[in-house]
N, C-alpha and C positions, 0 to 999 in steps of 0.2 A: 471656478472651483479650485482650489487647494489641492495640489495633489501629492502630498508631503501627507493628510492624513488616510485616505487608503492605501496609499503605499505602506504608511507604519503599520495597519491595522493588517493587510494580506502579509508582509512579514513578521509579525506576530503569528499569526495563525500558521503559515508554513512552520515555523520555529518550532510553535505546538505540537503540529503533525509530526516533523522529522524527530523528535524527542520521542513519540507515542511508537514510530516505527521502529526504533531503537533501543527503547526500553524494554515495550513492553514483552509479554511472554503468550497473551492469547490472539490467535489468528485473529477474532473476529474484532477486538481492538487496533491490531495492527491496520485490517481494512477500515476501520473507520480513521485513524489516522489517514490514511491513504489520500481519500474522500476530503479530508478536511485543507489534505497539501492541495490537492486540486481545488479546490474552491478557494485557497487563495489566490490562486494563478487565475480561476474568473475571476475573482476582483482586481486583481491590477490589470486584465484584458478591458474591463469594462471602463475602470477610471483612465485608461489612457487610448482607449476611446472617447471617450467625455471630453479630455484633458486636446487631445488633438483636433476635435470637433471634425474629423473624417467623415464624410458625406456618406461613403459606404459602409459603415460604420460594419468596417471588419472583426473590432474585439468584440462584437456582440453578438455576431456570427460566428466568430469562432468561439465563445463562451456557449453556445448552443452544440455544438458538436461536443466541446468536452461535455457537458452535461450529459450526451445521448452518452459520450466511451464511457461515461461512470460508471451511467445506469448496467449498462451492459457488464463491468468491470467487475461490481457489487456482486448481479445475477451468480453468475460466474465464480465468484472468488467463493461467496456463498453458499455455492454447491457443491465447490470442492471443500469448504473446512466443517461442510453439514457429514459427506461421504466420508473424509477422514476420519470426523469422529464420533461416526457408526462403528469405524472398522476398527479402530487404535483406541478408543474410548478416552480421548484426549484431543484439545484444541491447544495444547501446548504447543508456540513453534519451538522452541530448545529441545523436546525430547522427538519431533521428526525430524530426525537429521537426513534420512531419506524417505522410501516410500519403498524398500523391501519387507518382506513380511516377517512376521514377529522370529519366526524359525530360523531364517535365515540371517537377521540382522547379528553382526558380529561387530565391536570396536577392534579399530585396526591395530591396536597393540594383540589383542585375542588371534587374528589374522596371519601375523608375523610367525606364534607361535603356532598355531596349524600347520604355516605351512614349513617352520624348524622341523614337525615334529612328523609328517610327509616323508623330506628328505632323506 
């Protein structure tokens, strides 16, 4: 087996994902970008598994574990941009810059002058 074409294809795919994490502006695309970097990183554990013909065939074992931390990853990541935007009524990441509450959230130019206007 050629291992010049999953190699092109899982850097393709990473390529994709780190574009989607980058660009984009909704959590739940960014996770799926996530998902997708990872699943090229199983395919080149898997093809150089293949490619090395490893008796113990460790990339395939460890492509088994990343699979479980995705699963779990997803759960997770899921929960939290499901509870975010319950409370924020938004999956946008650009406008959670943090996780204070709507009252208290302040830009740090606003901040400076508080605390001018304090002194």
């Amino acid at each position: 087996m050629h291992l010049v074409y999953p190699a092109v294809l899982a850097a393709l795919l990473f390529c994709t994902g780190l574009y989607g994490v980058l660009a984009r502006r909704n959590a739940i695309l960014v996770l799926m970008s996530v998902e997708l970097m990872l699943n090229a990183v199983n395919l080149n554990l898997v093809a150089f598994d293949v490619w090395l013909r490893d008796e113990l065939h460790a990339g395939q074992a460890l492509t088994l574990f990343t699979i479980a931390i995705a699963a779990a990853e997803i759960g997770i990541g899921l929960a939290i941009v499901l509870l975010v935007y319950r409370n924020r009524g938004t999956a946008d990441v650009d406008r959670l810059r943090d996780l204070a509450e709507d009252g208290q959230h302040t830009e740090p130019a606003d901040r400076e002058h508080q605390a001018e206007a304090a002194a």
